[in-house]
C-alpha positions in Angstrom: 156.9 -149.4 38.4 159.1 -152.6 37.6 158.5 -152.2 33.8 159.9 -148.4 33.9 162.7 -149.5 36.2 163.4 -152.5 33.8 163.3 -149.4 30.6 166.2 -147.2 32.5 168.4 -150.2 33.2 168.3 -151.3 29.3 169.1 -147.7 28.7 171.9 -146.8 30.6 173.2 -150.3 29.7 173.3 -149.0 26.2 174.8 -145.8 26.9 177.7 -147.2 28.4 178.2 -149.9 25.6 178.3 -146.8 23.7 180.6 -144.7 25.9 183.1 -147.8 25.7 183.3 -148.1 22.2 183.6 -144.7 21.4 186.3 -143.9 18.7 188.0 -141.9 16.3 187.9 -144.6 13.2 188.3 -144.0 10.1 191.6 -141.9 9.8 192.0 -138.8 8.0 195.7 -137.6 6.9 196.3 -133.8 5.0 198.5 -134.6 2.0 201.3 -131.5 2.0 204.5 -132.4 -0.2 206.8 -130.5 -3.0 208.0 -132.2 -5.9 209.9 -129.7 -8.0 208.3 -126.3 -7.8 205.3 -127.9 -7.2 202.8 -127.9 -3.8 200.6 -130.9 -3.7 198.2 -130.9 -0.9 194.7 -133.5 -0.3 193.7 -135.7 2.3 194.1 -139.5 2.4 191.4 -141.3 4.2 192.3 -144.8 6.2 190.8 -147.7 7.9 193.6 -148.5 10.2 196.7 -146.2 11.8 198.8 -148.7 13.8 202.2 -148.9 10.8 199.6 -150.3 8.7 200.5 -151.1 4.8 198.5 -149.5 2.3 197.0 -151.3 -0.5 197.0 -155.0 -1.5 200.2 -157.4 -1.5 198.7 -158.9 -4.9 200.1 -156.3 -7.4 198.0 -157.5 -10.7 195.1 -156.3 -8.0 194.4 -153.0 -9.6 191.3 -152.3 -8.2 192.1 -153.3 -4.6 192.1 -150.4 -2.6 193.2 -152.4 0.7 193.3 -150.2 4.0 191.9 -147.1 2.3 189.0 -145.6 2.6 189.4 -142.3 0.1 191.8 -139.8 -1.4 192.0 -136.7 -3.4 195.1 -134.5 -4.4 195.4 -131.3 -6.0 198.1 -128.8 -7.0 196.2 -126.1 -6.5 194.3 -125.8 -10.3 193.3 -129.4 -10.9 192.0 -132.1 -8.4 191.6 -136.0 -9.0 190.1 -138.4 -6.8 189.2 -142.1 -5.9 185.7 -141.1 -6.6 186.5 -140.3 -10.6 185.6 -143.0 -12.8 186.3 -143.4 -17.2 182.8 -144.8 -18.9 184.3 -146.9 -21.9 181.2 -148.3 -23.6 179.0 -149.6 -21.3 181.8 -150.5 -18.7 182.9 -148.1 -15.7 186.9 -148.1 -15.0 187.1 -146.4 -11.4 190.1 -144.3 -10.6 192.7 -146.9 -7.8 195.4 -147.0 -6.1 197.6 -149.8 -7.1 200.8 -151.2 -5.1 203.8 -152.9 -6.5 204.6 -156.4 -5.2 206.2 -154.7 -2.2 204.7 -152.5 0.2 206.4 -149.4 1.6 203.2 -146.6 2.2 202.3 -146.8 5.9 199.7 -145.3 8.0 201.2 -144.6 11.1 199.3 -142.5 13.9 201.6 -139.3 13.2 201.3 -139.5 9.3 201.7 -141.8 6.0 205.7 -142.6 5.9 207.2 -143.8 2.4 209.6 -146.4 3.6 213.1 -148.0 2.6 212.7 -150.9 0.4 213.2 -153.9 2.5 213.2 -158.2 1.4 216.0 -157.8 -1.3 213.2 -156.4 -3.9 214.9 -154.9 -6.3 212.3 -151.7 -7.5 208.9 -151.0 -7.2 206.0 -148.3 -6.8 202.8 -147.2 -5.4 200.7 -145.0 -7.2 197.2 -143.1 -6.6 196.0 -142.3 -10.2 193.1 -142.1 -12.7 191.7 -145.0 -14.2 193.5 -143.8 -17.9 196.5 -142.8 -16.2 196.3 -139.3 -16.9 196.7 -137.6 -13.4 198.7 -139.7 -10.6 200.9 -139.6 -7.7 203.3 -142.2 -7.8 206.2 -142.9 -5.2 209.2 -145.3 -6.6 211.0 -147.5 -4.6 214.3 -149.1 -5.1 216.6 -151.7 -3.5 219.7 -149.2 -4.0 218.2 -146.2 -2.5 217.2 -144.0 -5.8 213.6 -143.5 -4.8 211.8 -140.4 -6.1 208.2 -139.4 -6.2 206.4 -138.4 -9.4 203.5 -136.3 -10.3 200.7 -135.8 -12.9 197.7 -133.6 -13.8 195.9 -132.7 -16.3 196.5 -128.9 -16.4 200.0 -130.0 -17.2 201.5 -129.7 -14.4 203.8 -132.5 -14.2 207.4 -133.2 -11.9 209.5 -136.0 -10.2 212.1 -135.5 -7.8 214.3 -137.8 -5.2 212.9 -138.2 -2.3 214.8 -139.4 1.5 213.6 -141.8 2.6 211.8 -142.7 5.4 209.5 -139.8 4.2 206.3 -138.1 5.1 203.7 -137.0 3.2 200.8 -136.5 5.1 200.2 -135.8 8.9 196.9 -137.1 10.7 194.8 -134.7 11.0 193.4 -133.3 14.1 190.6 -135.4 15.5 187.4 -134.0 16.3 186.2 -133.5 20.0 184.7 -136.7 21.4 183.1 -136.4 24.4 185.3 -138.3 27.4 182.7 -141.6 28.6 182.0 -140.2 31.7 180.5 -137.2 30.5 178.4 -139.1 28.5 177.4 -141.4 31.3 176.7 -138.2 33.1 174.7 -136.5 30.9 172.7 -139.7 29.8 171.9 -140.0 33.9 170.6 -136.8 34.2 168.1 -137.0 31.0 167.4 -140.7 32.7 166.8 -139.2 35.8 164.8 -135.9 34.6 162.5 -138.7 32.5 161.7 -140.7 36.0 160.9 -137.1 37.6 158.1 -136.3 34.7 156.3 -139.5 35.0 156.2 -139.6 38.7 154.5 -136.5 38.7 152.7 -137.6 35.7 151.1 -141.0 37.9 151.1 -138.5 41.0 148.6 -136.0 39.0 145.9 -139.0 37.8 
């Protein structure tokens, strides 16, 4: 009897460690912008949402891929993604997303903003592209406002325009249906309870 009783503690214990650290993490954003008379649309995966930077500070880091955790765009014909790689030889080149020496893409909880320029830096960009630089989306930063967004792939399509900034991008996407804790506490309880009710009438029938 104490060694069942001691079983349904350790288990509801670890229900409600699991209730309490129940989250939405990692963060999904829907990529919807128009550059020229083209519609790009994708989804940009992150680790973080609080007005988080994207990327790495170090910009020879051309691999880093900082607070994301995936991205694809598309313009409706051709899609590229950070899972595309270029074999050269014997050597893989994956496709990154590389920041300039200033950092300006946040995740916020409402979307990915491009921001001003801020600390005096004169230009700079952040750009999601292939590893040969054949498809990209690049936003371009300056210290005198002229910031425009540029885009690449390989069916041709290809377009920059100014953009105002700050400016959105992409919008979080809905988040799935968690359940709440309690309900989880609740319906944990009840299997707990139904479990208890079997083996009592299991010792009760020997």
């Amino acid at each position: 009897m104490h060694h069942r009783s001691v079983t349904i503690s350790f288990a509801v214990a670890a229900l409600l460690a699991f209730a309490g650290n129940a989250k939405a993490s990692p963060f999904t954003y829907n990529v919807d912008f128009t550059i020229g008379n083209s519609t790009v649309t994708g989804q940009i995966v992150t680790s973080c949402d609080n007005d988080c930077s994207l990327g790495t500070i170090n910009q020879s880091d051309t691999s880093g891929q900082g607070n994301l955790v995936s991205w694809y765009f598309t313009d409706g014909t051709d899609t590229f993604s950070s899972a595309g790689s270029l074999v050269v030889g014997t050597k893989s080149y994956p496709n990154n997303f590389f920041a300039g020496s200033g950092l300006f893409l946040e995740a916020t909880p409402t979307g990915i903003v491009d921001e001003p320029v801020v600390g005096g830096q004169n230009s700079f960009s952040a750009i999601f592209r292939t590893a040969n630089q054949s498809q990209y989306v690049e936003f371009y930063n300056t210290a005198a406002g002229a910031d425009e967004a540029y885009i690449q792939f390989a069916d041709g399509t290809s377009a920059s325009a100014p953009v105002s900034v700050p400016y959105t991008f992409a919008t979080m996407a809905p988040a799935a249906a968690t359940p709440e804790p309690g309900s989880l506490l609740l319906l944990g309880t009840g299997v707990l309870g139904t479990a208890g009710s079997l083996v009592r009438r299991k010792l009760q029938g020997c």
